[in-house]
C-alpha atoms as one frame of an Amber mdcrd trajectory, in Angstrom:
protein
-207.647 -18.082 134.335-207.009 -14.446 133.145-204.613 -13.558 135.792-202.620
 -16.911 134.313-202.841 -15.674 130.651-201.427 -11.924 131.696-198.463 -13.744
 133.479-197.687 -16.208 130.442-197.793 -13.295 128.313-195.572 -11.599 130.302
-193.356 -14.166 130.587-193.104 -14.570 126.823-192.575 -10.871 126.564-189.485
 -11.115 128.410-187.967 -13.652 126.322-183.716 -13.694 125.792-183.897 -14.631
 122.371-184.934 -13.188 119.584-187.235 -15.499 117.381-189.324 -14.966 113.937
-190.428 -11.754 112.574-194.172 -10.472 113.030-196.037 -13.132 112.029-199.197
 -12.446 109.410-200.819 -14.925 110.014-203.195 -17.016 112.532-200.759 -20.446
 111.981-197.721 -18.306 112.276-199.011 -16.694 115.244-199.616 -19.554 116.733
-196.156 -20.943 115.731-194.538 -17.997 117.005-196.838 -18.290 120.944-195.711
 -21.767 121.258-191.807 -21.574 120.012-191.112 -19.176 122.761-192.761 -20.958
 125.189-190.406 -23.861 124.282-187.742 -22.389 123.552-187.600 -20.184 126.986
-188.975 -23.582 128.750-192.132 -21.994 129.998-193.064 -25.071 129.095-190.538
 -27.985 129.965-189.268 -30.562 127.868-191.310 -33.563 128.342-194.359 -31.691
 128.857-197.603 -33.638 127.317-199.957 -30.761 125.455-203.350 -30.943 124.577
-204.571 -29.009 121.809-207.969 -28.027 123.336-205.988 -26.436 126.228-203.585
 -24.852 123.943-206.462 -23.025 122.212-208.027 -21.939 125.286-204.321 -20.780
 126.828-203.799 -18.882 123.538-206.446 -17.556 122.325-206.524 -19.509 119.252
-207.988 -21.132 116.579-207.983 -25.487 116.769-206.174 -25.484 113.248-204.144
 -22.411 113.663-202.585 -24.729 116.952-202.406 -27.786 115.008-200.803 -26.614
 112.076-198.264 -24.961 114.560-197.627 -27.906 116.782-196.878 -30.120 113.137
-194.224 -26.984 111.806-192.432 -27.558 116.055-192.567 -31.125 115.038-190.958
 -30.481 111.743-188.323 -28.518 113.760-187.612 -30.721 116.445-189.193 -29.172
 119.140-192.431 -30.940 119.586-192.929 -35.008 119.386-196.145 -36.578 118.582
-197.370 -40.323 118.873-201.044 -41.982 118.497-201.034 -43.250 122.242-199.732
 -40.336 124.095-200.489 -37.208 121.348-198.056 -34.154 121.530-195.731 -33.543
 123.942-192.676 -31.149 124.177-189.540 -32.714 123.279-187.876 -34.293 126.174
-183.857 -33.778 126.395-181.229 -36.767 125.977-177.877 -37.114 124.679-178.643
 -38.067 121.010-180.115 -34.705 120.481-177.198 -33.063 121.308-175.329 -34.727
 119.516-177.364 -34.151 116.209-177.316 -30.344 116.941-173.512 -30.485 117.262
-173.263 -32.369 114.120-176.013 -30.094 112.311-174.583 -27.014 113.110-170.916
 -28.346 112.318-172.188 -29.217 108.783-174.206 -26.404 108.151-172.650 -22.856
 110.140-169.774 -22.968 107.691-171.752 -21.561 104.907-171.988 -18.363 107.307
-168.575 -17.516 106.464-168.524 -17.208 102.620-171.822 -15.024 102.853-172.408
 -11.549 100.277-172.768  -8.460 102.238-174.429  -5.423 101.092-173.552  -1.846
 102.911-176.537  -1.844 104.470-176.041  -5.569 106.227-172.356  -4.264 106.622
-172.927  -1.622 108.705-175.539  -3.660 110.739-173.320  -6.485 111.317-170.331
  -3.961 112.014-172.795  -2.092 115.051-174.230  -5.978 116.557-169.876  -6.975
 116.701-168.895  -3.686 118.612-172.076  -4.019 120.783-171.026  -7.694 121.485
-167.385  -6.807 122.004-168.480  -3.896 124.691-171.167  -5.998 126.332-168.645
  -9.260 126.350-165.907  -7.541 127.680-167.350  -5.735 130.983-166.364  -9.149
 132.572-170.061  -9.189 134.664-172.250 -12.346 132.744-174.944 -10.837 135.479
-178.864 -11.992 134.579-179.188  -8.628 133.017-176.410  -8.214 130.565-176.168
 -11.927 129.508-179.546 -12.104 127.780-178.865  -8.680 126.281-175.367 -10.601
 124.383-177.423 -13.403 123.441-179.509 -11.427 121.299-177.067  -9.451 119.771
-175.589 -12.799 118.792-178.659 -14.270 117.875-179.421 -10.952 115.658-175.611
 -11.672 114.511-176.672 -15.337 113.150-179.815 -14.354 111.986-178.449 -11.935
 109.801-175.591 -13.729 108.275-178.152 -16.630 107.448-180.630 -14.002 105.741
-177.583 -13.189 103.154-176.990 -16.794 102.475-179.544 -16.325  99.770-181.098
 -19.941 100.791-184.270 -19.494 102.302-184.260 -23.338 103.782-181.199 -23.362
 104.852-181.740 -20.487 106.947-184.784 -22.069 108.190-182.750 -24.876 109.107
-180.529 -23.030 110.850-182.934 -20.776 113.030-184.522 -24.326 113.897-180.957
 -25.881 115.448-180.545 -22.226 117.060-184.104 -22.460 118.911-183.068 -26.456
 119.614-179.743 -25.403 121.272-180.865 -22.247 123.227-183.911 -24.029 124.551
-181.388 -26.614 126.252-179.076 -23.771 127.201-182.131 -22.374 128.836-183.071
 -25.768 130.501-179.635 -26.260 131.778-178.915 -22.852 133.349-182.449 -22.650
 135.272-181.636 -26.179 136.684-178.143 -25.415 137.497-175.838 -22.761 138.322
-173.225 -23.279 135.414-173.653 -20.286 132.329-172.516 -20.822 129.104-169.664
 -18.526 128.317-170.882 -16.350 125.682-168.827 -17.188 121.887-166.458 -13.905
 120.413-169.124 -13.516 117.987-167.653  -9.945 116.799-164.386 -12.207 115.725
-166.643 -14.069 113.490-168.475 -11.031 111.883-164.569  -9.247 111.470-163.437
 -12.591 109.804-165.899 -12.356 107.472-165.814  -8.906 106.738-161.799  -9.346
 106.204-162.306 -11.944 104.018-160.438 -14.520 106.513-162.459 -17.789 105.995
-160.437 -20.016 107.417-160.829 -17.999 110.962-164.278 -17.740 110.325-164.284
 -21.428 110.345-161.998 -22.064 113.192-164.217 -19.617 115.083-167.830 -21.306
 114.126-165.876 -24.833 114.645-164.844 -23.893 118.583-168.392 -22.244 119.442
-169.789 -25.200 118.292-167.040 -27.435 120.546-167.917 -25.299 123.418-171.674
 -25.562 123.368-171.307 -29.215 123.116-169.212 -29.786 125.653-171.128 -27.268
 127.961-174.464 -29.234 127.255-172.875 -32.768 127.879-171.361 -31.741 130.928
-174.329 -30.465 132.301-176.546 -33.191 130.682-173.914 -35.879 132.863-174.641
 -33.883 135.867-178.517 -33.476 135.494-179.316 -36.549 137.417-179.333 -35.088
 140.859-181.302 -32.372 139.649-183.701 -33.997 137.870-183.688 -36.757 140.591
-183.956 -34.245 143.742-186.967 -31.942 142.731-189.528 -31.152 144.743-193.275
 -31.285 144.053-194.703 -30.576 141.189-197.033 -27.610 140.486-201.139 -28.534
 139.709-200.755 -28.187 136.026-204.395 -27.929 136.075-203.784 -24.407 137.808
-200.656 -23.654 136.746-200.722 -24.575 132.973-204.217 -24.233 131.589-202.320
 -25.496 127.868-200.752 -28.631 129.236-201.745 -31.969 130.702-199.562 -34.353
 133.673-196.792 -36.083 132.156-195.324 -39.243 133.409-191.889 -39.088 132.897
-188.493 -36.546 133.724-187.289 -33.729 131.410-184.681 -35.665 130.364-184.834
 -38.849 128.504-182.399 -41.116 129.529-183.203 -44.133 126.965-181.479 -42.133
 124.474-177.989 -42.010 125.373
């Protein structure tokens, strides 16, 4: 059981994406323990969890886990229901298409942002980083979760200056939704997402030029989509030809047997 916990922390530690700040608290702690493990699909859409496990796995309180599981609900990560209790959110075409249209109706606000020097200079360092990074051609497993971050850091910050607290909460919840199927997708397949020309975006807005910071927020968005329906169209064979499945018992102290696939195919 203690070897198990050392490698789930490990794995956690090795995350792509960047998520909340330190938490300071035992429900934000446990918010933060659990939203990577989604996100990064350490534990896999569909996945049933019990909360007695969940404390055990994480070392935490039984409120501290509850209280985190309803916030994931909140966000869209976690589903609950009397009969079956919590499980992670499964994937189907509906929720892609309410993080396309989310995103589409609230990324714009990114480009009319207020920039202090300090957030200037910040924002100027992430772009050239992404630029370099971007531009040396190999999307290897090493470099490409380095440019994710930078972009997430990119995001992060521009929602921070927005000035709108829930909003940017908002937003950070869509990002976790859409990198958590990225993350699905590319461990089940071989396709990568192409990363976005973030550093245009950040330049745009710098400049001024809102109407390319627009069209440049508008064709990420286009090319997510279309890279998660494309894959989601193909994910039959894959989810169809697995092989067996791992004890959970053993494997995943925090999580029960579920019944059904990763991807929810009553939703289309």
């Amino acid at each position: 059981m203690q070897r198990l916990k050392s490698e789930r922390s490990n794995m956690l530690d090795r995350s792509s994406f960047a998520l909340s700040p330190a938490a300071s608290g035992k429900g934000e702690l446990a918010e933060r323990a659990l939203r990577s493990a989604i996100v990064n699909c350490v534990m896999e859409p569909g996945e049933r969890l019990s909360e007695v496990a969940l404390v055990e796995e994480f070392a935490l309180g039984r409120g501290a886990v509850r209280a985190a599981l309803a916030r994931l609900k909140s966000a869209g990560l976690v589903s609950s229901s009397a009969r079956s209790g919590w499980a992670v959110m499964p994937i189907s075409a509906s929720e892609i298409r309410e993080l396309s249209a989310a995103r589409r109706h609230l990324e714009p606000l990114l480009s009319s942002v207020l920039l202090d020097e300090v957030a200037l200079q910040r924002l100027v360092m992430l772009a050239d980083t992404h630029l370099a990074l971007t531009q040396r051609g190999d999307m290897n497993d090493d470099i490409l979760p380095t440019i994710r971050r930078c972009e997430r850091e990119i995001l992060e910050l521009l929602a921070e200056r927005l000035g709108m607290p829930i909003v940017a909460g908002w937003l950070v919840d869509l990002w976790d939704r859409s990198v958590r199927l990225v993350n699905f997708f590319e461990k089940t397949g071989r396709v990568r997402l192409v990363p976005a020309g973030r550093s245009q975006l950040v330049h745009a807005i710098i400049d001024g030029r809102k109407a390319e910071a627009l069209e440049h927020l508008a064709a990420a968005n286009t090319s997510l989509e279309t890279y998660l329906f494309d894959r989601f169209l193909e994910s039959e064979a894959v989810v169809g030809g697995r092989g067996n499945r791992r004890t959970v018992a053993k494997d995943k102290p925090g999580r029960v047997k579920r019944p059904k696939d990763s991807i929810d195919r009553t939703r289309i």
